[in-house]
DRENGU-968011 format. One record per residue (C-alpha): residue in one letter; y, z, x. Coordinates in steps of 0.1 Angstrom, whole numbers, padded with zeros to 4 digits, always signed. Each point is the difference from the previous one (the first is absolute). Last residue first. Example, Ala and Ser with C-alpha at 12.3 -4.5 7.8 and 13.67 -1.06 7.14 Angstrom:
s-0011+0071+0137a-0034+0007-0014
//
This chain:
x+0126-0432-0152x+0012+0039-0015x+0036+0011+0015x+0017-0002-0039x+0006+0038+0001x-0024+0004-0028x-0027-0014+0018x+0008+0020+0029x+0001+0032-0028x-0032-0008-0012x-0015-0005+0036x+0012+0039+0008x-0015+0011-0032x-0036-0018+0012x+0002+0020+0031x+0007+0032-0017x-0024-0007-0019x-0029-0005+0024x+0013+0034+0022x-0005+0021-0030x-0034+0007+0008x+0002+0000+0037x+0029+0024-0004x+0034-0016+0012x+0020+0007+0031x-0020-0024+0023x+0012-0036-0011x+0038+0016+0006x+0013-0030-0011x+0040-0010+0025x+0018-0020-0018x+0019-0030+0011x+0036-0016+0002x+0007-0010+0041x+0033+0002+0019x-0002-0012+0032x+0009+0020+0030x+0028-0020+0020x+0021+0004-0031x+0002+0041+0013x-0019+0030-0007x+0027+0026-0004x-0014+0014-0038x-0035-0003+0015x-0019-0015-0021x-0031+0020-0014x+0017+0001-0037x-0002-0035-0002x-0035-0004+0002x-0008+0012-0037x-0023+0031-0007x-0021-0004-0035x-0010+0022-0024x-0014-0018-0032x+0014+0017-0038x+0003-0040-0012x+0040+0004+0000x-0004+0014+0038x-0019-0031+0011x+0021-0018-0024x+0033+0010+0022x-0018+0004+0030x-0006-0038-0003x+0037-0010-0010x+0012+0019+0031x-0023-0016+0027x+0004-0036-0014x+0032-0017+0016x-0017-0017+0031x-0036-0005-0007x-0024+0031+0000x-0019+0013+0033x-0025+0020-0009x-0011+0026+0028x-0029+0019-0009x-0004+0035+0003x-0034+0025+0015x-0009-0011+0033x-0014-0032+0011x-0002-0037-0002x+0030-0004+0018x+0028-0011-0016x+0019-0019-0025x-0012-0015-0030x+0028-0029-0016x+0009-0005-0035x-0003-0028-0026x-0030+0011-0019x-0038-0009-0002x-0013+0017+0028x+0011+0032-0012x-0031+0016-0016x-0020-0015+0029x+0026+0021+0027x-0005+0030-0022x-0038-0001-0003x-0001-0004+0041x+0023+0028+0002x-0023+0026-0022x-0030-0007+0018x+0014+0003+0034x+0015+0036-0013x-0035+0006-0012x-0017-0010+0031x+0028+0021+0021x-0002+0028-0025x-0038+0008+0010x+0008-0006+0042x+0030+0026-0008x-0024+0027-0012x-0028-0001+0020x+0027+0001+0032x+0012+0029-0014x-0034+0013-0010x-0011+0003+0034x-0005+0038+0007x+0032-0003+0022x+0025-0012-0023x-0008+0022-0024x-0002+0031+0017x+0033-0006+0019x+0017-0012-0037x-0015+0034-0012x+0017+0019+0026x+0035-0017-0006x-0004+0005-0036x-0007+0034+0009x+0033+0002+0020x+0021-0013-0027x+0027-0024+0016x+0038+0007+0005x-0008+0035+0016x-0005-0008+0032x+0033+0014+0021x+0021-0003+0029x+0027-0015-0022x-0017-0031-0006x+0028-0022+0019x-0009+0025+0032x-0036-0012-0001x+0015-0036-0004x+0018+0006+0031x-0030+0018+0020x-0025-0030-0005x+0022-0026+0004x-0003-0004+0040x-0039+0003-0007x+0002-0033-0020x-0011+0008-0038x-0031-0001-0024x+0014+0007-0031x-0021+0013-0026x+0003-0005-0037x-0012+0027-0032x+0020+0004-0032x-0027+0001-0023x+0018-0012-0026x+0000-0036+0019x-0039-0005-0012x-0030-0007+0020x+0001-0030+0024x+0033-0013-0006x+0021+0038+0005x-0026+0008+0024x+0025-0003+0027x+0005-0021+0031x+0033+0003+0026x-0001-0013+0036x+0029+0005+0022x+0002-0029+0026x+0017-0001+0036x-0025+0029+0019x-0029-0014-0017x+0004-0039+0012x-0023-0025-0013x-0017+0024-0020x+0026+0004-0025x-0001-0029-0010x-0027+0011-0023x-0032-0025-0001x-0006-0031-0024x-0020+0008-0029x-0041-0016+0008x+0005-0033-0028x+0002-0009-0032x+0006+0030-0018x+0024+0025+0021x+0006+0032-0018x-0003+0028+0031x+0038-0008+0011x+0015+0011-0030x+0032+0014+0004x-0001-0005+0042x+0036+0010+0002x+0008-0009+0042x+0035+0018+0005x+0009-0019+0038x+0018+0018+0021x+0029-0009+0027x+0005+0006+0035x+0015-0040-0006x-0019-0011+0028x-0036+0017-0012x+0006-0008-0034x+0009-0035+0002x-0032-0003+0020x-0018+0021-0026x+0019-0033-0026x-0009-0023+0023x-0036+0006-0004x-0004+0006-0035x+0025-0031-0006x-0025-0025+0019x-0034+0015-0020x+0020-0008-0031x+0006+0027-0027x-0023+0004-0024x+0012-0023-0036x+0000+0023-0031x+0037-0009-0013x+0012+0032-0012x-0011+0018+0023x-0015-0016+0028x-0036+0008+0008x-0009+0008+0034x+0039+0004+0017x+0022+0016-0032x+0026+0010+0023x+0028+0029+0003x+0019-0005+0034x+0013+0025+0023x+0027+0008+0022x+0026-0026-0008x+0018-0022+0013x-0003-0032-0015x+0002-0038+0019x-0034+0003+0014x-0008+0015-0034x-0003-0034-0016x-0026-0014+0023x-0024+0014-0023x+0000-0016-0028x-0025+0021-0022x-0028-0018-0014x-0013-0035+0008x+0011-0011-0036x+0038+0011+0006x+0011+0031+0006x+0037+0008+0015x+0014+0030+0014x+0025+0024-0023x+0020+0031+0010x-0006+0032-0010x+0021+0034-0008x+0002+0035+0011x+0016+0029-0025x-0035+0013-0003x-0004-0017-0037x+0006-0028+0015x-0032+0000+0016x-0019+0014-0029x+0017-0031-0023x-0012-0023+0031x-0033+0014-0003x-0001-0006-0036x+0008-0034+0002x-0028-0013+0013x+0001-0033+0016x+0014-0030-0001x+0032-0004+0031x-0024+0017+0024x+0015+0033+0012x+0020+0012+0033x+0013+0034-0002x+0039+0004+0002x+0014+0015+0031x+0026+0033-0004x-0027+0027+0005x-0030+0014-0017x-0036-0017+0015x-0017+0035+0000x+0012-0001-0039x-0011-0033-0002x-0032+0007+0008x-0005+0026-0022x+0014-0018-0026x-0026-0031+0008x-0025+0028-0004x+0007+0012-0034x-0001-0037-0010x-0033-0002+0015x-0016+0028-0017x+0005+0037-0001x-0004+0002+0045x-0029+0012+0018x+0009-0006+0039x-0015-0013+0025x+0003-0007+0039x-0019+0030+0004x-0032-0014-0015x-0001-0025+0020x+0006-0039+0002x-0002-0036+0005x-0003-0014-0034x-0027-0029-0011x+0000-0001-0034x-0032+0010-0011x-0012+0022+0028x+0029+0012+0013x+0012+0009-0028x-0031+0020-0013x-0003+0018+0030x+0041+0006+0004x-0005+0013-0034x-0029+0019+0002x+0021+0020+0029x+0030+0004-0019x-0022+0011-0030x-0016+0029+0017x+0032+0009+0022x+0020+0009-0036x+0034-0010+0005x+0021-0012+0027x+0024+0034-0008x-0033+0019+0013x-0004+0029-0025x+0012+0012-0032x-0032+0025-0012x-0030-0010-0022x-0018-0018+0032x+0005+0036+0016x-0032+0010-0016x-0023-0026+0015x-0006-0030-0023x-0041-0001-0003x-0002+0006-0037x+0034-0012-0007x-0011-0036+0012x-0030-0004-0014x+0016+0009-0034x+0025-0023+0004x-0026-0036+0005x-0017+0015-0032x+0030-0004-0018x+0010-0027+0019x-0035-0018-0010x+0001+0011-0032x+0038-0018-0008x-0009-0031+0020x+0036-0016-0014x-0010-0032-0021x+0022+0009-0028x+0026+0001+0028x-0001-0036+0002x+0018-0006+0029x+0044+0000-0003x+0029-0019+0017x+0006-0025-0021x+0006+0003-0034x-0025-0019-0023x-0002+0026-0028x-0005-0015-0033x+0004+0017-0034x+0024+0017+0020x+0003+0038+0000x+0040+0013-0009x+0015+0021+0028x+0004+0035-0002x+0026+0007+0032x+0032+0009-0020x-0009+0002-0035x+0010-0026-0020x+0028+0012-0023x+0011+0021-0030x+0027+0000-0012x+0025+0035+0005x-0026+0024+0018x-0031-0004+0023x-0020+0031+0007x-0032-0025+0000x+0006-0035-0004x-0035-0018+0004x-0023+0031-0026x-0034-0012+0000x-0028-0019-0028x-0035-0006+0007x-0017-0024+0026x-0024-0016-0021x+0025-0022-0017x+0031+0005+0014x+0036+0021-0009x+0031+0003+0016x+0025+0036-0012x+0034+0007-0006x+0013-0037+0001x+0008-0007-0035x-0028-0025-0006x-0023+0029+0015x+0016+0025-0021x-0007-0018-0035x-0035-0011+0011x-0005+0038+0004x+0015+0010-0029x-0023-0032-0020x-0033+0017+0015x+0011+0034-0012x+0009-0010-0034x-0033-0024-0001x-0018+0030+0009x+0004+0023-0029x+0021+0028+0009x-0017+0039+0003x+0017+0006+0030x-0035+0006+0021x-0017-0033-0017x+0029-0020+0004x+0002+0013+0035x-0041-0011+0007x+0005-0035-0022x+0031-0013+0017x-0014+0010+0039x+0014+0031+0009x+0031-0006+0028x-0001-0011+0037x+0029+0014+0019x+0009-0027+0026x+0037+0011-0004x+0005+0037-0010x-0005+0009-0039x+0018+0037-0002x+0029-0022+0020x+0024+0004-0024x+0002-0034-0011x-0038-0006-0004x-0004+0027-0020x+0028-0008-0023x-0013-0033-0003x-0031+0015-0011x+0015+0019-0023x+0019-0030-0014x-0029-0019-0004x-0017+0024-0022x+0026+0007-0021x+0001-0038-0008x-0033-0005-0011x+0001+0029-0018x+0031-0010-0017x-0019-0032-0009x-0018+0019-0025x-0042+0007+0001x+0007+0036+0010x+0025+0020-0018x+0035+0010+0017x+0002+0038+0005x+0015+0001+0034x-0022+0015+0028x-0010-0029+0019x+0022+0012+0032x-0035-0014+0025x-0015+0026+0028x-0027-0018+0020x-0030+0019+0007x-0021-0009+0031x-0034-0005+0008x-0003-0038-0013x+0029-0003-0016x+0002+0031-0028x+0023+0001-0028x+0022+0020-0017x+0028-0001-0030x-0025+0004-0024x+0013-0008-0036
//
């Protein structure tokens, strides 16, 4: 009996050398136990994809159902997760004792509506491929060495063009600086923030920036929201020397702040020699209307702007900006360690290039339709249950507010039906107080799917409100 076999272009060494006759469940056995042994020892390293059944029966001389019934063996076991039309791969690589998840391979959904994501299927894969070629071919040579801590001066300036034609920002190019996204940023800013004082956030919101906060040694300190946004007044009684806010499109709760609180919060600003973190996550995606502009333009020196493509093209990109007040140039500069190295320069070419020939902007007005589309089908699709629709129409998650008590039974099915969902309660601030309502929802990432599994995601969703008892 062979005791090699070939996936794809390389050979994979299997112990098969013991005289048992093919076609007995010894085989069967033997087989699996090689593999296991493969696995354990770390020959077979997590995310290894092995021979398809009929290619390593074929090189070990097996018949396939042996192989195919190993492999089904392993996968119940743990060693290895299998699906159709993706292939089968090793999950708990160099593990020993029983075998576990992997750390860090997560199980696909039949149904992804996490927040948080575009449809990447969408990404404008020629168009960035053409978008970096442009840009290498007329990058000057010392583009491909560390320079400017800022980042690249090509994207910087389309950047401040771009922002301050969509969005309104008062800037320059050497107020900015290329961060790895917008949670890379808020840690920057939070390191040039570093001291004894708490930062102020809104009582719903992200948790991961208060994770990457705390994470710093520092901590936050709750203000308010309500359906006019963030509650203001609240840091007149804080002190603090900056506050995190969500101003054009709240998150969780997808109301803009209003036109009163922008203003007294700069003023608030201004007396309190305070800053405000302005995290503009998906400015561009306004549906009904013109999007409202950044705060950030009502006072430049109090506000620090932070945008990335993270909405607009895909988070693994790892591409934001922040556009900053000149007195926090230097501090977050120092926070970096003096250095540019936590984005790919070529990426940061290429984003220059494509902002600048256009395609950006081409780009984002295509997934605003479909984005429209796709909300407009949810909100019918829901029409008929006993929950509330929150928000702006805009962006790329819906707010669903569910009656008191329901939040943990719904993620229960939704996870049951193979649906990934994100439930409110995890965007409470642990200090939010009794004056900040507590509200059961979930929180559809309408965006996240691909257009053609976007319809049955939608109608999963329904089943499991159905299920739930929250149909009319």
């Amino acid at each position: 009996m062979a005791s090699w076999a070939n996936s794809g272009s390389r050979d994979l060494h299997l112990d098969l050398r013991e005289r048992i006759t093919p076609g007995t469940r010894g085989v069967r056995e033997l087989l699996i136990t090689a593999l296991r042994d493969a696995v354990r020892s770390g020959r077979l390293a997590t995310g290894t994809m092995l021979p398809p059944s009929r290619t390593l029966a074929a090189d070990l001389g097996l018949a396939r159902n042996t192989v195919a019934e190993a492999y089904a063996e392993l996968v119940a076991e743990g060693w290895l997760a299998s699906r159709q039309g993706a292939g089968t791969w090793v999950v708990n690589g160099g593990g020993v004792g029983t075998p576990a998840r992997a750390r860090g391979v997560r199980t696909t959904p039949r149904h992804n509506l996490m927040p948080g994501s575009p449809d990447v299927a969408e990404f404008p894969r020629n168009e960035w491929i053409a978008a970096t070629r442009r840009a290498l071919t007329n990058a000057p040579t010392e583009a491909l060495r560390m320079g400017d801590p800022r980042g690249r001066p090509e994207l910087r300036e389309a950047v401040a063009e771009y922002l301050a034609r969509v969005r309104g920002v008062r800037t320059s190019p050497e107020s900015i600086v290329i961060c790895a996204g917008t949670r890379h940023g808020v840690e920057l800013l939070a390191r040039a923030f570093r001291g004894d004082r708490p930062i102020a956030v809104e009582a719903y919101g992200l948790f991961i920036f208060r994770d990457v906060i705390a994470s710093l040694g520092m901590t936050t300190v709750p203000i308010g929201v309500d359906n006019h946004g963030a509650v203001v007044t609240d840091l007149d009684t804080l002190d603090v020397p900056a506050a995190l806010l969500t101003p054009a499109h709240h998150s969780p709760f997808g109301v803009a702040l209003h036109p009163a609180r922008r203003t007294a919060v700069v003023d608030w600003a201004q007396r309190a020699d305070a800053y405000i973190i302005d995290d503009d996550y998906d400015g561009e995606f306004r549906y009904d209307r013109q999007p409202i502009g950044a705060l950030q333009a009502l006072r430049p020196d109090r506000v620090a702007y932070l945008g990335s493509a993270s909405k607009s093209l895909s988070p693994v990109l790892r591409l934001g900006w922040m556009v900053l007040p000149p007195d926090l140039v230097d501090p977050v500069l120092r926070a970096t360690g003096g250095d540019q190295f936590y984005v790919n320069g070529i990426d940061q070419l290429t984003m220059a290039e494509f902002i600048a020939s256009g395609h950006y902007d081409k780009h984002i007005r295509r997934m605003r339709l479909r984005y429209r589309s796709r909300r407009d089908r949810l909100v019918e699709a829901l029409c008929g249950f006993d929950i509330g629709i929150g928000g702006l129409n805009a962006g790329l998650n819906m707010l669903l507010r569910l009656p008191d008590g329901a939040e943990p039974e719904v993620l229960q099915r939704a996870g049951e039906a193979g649906i990934s969902l994100q439930g409110l309660a995890i965007m409470r601030h642990p200090l939010a107080g009794p004056e900040v309502p507590r509200t059961d929802g979930l929180i559809i990432g309408f965006g996240t799917p691909a257009e053609h599994a976007f319809d049955a995601a939608v109608e999963a969703l329904c089943a499991v409100l159905t299920a739930s008892g929250l149909a009319r």
